[in-house]
N, CA, C and O of each residue as an XYZ file, in Angstrom:
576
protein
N       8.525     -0.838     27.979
C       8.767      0.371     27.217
C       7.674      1.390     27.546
O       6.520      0.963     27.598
N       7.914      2.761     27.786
C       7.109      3.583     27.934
C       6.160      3.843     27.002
O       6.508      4.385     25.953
N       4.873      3.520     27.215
C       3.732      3.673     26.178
C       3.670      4.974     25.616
O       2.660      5.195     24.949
N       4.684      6.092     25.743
C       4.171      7.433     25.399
C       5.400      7.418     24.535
O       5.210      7.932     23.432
N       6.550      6.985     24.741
C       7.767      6.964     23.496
C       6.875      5.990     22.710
O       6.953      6.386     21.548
N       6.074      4.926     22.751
C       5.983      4.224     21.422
C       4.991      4.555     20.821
O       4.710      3.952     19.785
N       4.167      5.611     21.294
C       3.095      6.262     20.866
C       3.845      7.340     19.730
O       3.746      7.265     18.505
N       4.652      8.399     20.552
C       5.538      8.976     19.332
C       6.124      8.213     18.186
O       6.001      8.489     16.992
N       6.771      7.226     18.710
C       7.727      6.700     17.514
C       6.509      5.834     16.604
O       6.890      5.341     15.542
N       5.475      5.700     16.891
C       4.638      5.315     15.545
C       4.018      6.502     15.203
O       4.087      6.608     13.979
N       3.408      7.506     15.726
C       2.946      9.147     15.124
C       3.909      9.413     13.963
O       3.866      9.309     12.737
N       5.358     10.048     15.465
C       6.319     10.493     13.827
C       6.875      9.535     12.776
O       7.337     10.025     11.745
N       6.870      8.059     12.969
C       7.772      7.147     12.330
C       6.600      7.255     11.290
O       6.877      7.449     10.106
N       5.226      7.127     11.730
C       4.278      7.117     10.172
C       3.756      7.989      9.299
O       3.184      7.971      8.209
N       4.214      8.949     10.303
C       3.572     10.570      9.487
C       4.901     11.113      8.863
O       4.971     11.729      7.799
N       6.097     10.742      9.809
C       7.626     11.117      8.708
C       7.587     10.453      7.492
O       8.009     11.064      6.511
N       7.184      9.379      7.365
C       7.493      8.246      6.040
C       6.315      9.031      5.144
O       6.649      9.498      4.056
N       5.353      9.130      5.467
C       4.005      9.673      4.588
C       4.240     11.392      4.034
O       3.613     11.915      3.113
N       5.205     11.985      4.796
C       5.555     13.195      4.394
C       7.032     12.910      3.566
O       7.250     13.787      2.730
N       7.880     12.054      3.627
C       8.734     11.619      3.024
C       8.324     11.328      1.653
O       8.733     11.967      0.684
N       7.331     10.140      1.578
C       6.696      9.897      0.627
C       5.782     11.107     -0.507
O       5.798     11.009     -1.734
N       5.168     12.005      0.136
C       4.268     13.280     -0.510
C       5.806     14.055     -1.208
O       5.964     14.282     -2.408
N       6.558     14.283     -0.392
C       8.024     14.661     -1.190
C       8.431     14.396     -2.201
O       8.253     15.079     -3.209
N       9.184     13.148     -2.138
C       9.377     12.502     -3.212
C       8.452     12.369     -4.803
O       9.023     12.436     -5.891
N       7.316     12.220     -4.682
C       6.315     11.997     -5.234
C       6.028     13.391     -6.040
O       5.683     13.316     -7.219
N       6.175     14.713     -5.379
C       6.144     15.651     -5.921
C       6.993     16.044     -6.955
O       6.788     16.510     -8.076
N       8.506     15.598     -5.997
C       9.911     15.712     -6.653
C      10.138     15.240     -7.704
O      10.807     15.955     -8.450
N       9.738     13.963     -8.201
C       9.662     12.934     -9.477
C       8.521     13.543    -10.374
O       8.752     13.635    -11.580
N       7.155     14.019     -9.819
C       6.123     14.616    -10.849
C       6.927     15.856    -11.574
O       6.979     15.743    -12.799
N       7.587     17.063    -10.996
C       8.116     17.834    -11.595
C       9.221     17.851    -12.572
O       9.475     18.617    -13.502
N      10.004     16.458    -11.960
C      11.595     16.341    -12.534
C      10.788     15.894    -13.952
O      11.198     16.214    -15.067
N       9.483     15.041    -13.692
C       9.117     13.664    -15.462
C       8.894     15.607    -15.779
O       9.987     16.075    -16.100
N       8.004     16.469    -15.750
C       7.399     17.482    -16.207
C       8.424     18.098    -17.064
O       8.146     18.373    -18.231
N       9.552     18.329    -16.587
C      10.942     19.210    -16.725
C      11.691     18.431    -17.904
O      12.241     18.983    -18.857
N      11.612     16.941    -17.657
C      12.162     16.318    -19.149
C      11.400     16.007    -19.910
O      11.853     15.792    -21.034
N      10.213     15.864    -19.748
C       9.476     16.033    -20.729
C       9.185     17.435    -21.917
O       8.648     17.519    -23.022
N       9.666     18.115    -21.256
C       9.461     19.560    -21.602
C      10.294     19.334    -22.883
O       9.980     19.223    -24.068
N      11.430     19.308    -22.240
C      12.640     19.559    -23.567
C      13.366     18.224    -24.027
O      14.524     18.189    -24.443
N      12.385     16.952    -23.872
C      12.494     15.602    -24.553
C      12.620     16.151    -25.812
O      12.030     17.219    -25.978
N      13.407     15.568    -26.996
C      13.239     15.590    -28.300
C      13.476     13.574    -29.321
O      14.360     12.780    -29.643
N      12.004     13.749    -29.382
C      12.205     12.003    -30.334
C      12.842     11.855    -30.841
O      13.679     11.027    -30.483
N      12.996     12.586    -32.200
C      13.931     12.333    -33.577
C      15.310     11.974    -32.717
O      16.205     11.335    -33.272
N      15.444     12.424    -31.303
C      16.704     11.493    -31.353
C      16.990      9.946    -30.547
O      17.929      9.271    -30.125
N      15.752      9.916    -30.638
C      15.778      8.514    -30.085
C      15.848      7.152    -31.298
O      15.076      7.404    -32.224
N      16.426      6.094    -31.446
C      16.842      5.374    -32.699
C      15.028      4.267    -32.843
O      14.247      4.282    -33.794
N      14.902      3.420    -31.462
C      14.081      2.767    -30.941
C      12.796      3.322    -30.276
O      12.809      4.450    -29.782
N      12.198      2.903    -30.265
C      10.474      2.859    -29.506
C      11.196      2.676    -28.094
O      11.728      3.632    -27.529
N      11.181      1.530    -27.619
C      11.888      0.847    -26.381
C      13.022      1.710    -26.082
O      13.126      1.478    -24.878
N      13.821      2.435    -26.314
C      14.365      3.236    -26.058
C      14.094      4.054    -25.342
O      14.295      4.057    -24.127
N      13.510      5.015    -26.099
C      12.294      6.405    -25.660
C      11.724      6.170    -24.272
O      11.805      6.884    -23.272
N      10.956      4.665    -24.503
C       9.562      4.431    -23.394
C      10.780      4.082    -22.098
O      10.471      4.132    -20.908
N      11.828      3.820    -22.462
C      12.341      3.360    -20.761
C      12.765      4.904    -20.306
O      12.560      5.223    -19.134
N      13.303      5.778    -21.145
C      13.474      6.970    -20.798
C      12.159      7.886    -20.408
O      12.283      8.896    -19.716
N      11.405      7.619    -20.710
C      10.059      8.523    -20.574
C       9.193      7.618    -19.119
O       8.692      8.423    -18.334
N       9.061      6.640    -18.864
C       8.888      6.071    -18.038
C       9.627      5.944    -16.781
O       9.006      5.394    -15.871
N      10.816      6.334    -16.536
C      11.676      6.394    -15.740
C      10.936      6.838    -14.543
O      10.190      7.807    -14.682
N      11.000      6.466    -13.782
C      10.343      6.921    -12.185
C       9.147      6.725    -12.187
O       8.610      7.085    -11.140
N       8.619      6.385    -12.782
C       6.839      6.412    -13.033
C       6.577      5.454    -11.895
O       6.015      6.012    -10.953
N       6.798      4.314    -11.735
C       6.505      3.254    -10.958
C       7.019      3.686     -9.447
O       6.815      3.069     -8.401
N       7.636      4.738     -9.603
C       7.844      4.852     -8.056
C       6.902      6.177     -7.710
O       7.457      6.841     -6.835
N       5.732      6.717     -8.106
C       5.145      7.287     -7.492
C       3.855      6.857     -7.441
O       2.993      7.169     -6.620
N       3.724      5.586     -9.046
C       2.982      4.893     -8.669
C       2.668      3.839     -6.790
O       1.859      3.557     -5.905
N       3.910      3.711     -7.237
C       3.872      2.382     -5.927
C       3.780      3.238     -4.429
O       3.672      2.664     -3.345
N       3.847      4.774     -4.609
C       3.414      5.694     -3.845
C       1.957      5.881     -3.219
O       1.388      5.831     -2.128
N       1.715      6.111     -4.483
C       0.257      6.579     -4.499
C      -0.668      5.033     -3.958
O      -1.512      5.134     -3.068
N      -0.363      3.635     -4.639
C      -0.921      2.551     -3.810
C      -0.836      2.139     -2.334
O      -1.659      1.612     -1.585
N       0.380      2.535     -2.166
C       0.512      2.132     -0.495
C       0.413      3.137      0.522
O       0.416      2.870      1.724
N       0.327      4.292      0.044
C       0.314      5.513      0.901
C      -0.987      5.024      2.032
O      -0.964      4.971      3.261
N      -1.843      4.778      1.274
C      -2.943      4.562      2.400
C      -2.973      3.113      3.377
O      -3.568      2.865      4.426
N      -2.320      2.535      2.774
C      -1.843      1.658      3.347
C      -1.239      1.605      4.846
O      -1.578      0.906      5.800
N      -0.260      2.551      4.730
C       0.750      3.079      5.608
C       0.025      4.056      6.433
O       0.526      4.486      7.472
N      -0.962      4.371      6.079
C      -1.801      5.389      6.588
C      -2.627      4.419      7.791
O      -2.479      4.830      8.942
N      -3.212      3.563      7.670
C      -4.085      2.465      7.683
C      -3.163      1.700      8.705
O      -3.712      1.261      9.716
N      -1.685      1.481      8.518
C      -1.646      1.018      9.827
C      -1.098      1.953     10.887
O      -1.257      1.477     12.012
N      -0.491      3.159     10.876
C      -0.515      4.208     11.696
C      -1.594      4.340     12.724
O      -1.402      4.605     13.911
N      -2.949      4.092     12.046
C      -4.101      3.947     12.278
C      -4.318      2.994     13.653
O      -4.505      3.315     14.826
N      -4.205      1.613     12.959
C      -4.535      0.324     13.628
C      -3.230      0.490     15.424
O      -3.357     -0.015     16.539
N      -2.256      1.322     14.899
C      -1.298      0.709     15.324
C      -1.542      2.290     17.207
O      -1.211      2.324     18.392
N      -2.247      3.139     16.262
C      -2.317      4.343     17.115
C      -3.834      3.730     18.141
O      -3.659      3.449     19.327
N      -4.731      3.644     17.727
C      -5.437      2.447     18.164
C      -5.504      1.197     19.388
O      -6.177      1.190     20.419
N      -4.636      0.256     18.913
C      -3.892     -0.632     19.750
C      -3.338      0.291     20.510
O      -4.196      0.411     21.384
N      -2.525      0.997     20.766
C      -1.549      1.740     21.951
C      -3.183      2.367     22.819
O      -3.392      2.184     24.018
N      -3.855      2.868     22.170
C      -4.771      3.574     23.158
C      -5.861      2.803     23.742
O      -6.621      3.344     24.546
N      -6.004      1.535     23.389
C      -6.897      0.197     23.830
C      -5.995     -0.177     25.123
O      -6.453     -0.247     26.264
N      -4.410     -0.446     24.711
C      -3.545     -1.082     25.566
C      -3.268     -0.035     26.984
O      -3.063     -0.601     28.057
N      -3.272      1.361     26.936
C      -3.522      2.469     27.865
C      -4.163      2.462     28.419
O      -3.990      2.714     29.612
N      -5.933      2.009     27.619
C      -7.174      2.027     28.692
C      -6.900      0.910     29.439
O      -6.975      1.077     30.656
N      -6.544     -0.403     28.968
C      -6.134     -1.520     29.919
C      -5.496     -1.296     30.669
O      -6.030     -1.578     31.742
N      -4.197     -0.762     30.831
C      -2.719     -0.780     31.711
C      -3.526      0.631     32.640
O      -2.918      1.000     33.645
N      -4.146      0.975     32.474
C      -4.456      2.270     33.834
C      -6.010      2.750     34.110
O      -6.325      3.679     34.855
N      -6.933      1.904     33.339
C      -8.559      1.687     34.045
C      -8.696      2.667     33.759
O      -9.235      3.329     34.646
N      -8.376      3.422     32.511
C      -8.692      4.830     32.697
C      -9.845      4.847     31.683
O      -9.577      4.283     30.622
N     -11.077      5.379     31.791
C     -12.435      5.367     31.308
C     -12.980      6.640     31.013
O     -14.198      6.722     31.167
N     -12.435      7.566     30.659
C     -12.878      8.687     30.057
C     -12.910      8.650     28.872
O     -11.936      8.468     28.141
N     -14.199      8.841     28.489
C     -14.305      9.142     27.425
C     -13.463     10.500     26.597
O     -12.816     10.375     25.557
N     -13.592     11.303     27.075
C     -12.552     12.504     26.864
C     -11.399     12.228     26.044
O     -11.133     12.577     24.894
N     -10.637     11.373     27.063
C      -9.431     10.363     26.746
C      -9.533      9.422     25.548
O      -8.830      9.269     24.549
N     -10.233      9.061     25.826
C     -10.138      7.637     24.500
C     -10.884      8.318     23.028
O     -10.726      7.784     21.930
N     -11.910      9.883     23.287
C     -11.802      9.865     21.813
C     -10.708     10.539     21.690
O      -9.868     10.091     20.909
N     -10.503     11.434     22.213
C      -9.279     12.095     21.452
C      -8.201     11.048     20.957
O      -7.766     10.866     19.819
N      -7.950     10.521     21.943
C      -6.620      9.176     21.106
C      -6.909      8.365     20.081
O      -5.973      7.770     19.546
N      -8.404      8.156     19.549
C      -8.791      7.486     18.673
C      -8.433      8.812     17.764
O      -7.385      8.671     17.133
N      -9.144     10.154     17.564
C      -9.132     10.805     16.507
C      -7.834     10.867     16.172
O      -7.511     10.679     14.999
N      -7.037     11.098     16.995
C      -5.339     11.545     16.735
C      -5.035     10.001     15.512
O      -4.793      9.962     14.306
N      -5.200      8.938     16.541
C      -5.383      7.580     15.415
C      -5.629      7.974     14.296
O      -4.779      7.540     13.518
N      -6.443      8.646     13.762
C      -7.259      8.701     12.545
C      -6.574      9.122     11.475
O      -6.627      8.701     10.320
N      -5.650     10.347     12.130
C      -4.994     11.356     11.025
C      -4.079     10.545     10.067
O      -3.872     10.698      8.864
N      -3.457      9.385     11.195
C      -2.901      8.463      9.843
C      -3.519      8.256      8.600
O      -3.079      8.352      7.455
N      -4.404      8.015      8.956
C      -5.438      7.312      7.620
C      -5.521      8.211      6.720
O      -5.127      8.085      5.561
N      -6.317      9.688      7.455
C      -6.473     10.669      6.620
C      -4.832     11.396      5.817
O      -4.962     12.455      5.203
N      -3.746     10.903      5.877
C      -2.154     11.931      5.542
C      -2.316     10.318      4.558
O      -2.357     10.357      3.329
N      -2.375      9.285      5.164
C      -2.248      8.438      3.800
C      -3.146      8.788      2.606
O      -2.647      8.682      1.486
N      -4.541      9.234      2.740
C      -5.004      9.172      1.257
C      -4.748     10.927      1.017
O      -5.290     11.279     -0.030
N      -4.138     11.936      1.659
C      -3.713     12.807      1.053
C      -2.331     13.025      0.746
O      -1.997     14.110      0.270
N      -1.323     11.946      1.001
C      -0.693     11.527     -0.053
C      -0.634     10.814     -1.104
O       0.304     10.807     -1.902
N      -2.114      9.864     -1.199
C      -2.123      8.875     -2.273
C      -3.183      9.625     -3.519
O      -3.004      9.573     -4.736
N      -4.160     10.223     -2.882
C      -4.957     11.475     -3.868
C      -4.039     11.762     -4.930
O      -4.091     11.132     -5.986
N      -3.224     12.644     -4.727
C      -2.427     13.360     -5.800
C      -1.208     12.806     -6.563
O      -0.672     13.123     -7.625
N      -0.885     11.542     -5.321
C       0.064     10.750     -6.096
C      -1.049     10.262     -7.588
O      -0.793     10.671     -8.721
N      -2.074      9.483     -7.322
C      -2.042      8.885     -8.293
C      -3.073      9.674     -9.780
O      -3.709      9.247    -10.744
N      -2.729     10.978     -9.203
C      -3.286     12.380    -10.151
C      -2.021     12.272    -10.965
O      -2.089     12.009    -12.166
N      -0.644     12.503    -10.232
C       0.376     12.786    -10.645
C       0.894     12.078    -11.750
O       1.433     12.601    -12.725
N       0.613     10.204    -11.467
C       0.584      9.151    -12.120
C       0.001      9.123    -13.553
O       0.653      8.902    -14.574
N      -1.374      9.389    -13.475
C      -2.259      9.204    -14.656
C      -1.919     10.696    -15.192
O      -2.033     10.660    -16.417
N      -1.537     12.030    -14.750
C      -1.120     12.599    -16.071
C       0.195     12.277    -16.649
O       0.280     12.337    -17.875
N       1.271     11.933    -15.943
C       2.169     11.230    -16.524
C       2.334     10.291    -17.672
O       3.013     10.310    -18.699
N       1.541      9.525    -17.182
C       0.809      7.932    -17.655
C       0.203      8.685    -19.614
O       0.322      8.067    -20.672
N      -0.489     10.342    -19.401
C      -0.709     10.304    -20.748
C       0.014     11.355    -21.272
O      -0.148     11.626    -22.462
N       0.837     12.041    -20.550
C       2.194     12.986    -21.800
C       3.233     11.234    -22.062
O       3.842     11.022    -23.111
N       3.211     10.400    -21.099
C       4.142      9.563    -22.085
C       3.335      9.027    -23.188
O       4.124      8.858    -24.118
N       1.883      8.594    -23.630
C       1.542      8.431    -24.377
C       1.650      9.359    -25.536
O       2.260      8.909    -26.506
N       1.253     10.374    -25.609
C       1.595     11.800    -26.557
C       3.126     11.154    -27.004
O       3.244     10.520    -28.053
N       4.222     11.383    -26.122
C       5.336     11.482    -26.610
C       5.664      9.968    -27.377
O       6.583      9.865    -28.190
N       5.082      9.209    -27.129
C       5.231      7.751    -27.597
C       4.750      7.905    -29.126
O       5.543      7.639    -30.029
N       3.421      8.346    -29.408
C       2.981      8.393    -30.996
C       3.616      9.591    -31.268
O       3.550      9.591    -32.497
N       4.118     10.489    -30.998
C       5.116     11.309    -31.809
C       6.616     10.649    -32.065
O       7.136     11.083    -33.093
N       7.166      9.982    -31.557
C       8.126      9.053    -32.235
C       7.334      8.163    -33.204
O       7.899      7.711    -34.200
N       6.219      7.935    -32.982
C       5.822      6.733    -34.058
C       5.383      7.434    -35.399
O       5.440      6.934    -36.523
N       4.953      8.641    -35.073
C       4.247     10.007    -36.006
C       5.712     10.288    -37.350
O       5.803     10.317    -38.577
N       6.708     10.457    -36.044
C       7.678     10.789    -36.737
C       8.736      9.857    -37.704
O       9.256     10.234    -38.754
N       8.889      8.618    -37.084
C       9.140      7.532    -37.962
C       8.107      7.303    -38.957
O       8.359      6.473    -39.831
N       7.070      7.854    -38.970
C       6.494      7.050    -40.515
C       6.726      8.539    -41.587
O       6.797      8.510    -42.815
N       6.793      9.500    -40.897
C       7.249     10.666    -41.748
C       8.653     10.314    -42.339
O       8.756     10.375    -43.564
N       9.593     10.003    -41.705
C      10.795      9.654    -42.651
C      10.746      8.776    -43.516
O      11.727      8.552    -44.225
């Protein structure tokens, strides 16, 4: 296989998924923002009710924000290996060459934790308007 198609197809295959991922992640922070907005308790009957509705998606930007760097990390390893396996397959010893292919390596790493940064910003304010909205059902059941 041509070392320069599998060089692309791990660049874009890991930087598409990591921009896929920053998407999504955004998309779900705004949508919880938007129902949260115009959530109303009093009509919820149950606690457990509420929390599966208010929680809804949470875990998937969580599980975002954990593996992003992950995915970042092997983009990394994997951009790396191809440019170790290059210097082998063609004796080629420039330095020139091998940092640049290492730095390019790198950016994986760096797009994983700047998708996982804000994911898990996104998370923990989430994490406390569902708390708010949780003791206002409980606020409001002891008022009736």
């Amino acid at each position: 296989m041509n070392i320069e198609l599998l060089s692309d197809i791990v660049d874009y295959g890991v930087l598409g998924l990591l921009a896929l991922m920053s998407f999504l992640t955004l998309f779900f922070w705004i949508e919880r923002l938007l129902f949260y907005r115009g959530i109303r308790v009093e009509e919820y009957k149950t606690q457990e009710e509420l929390e599966m509705k208010v929680t809804n998606n949470l875990t998937i930007i969580s599980s975002f924000g954990a593996n992003a760097p992950y995915i970042g990390l092997l983009g990394t390893v994997l951009g790396i290996i191809i440019t170790f396996y290059t210097m082998g397959q063609t004796a080629d010893m420039d330095v020139k060459h091998i940092m640049t292919s290492l730095a390019l390596a790198l950016k994986a790493t760096a797009m994983g934790l700047v998708v996982a940064i804000p994911a898990i910003f996104f998370y923990n304010h989430l994490n406390r308007k569902v708390e708010v909205i949780l003791n206002k059902w409980i606020i409001n059941q002891k008022e009736k």
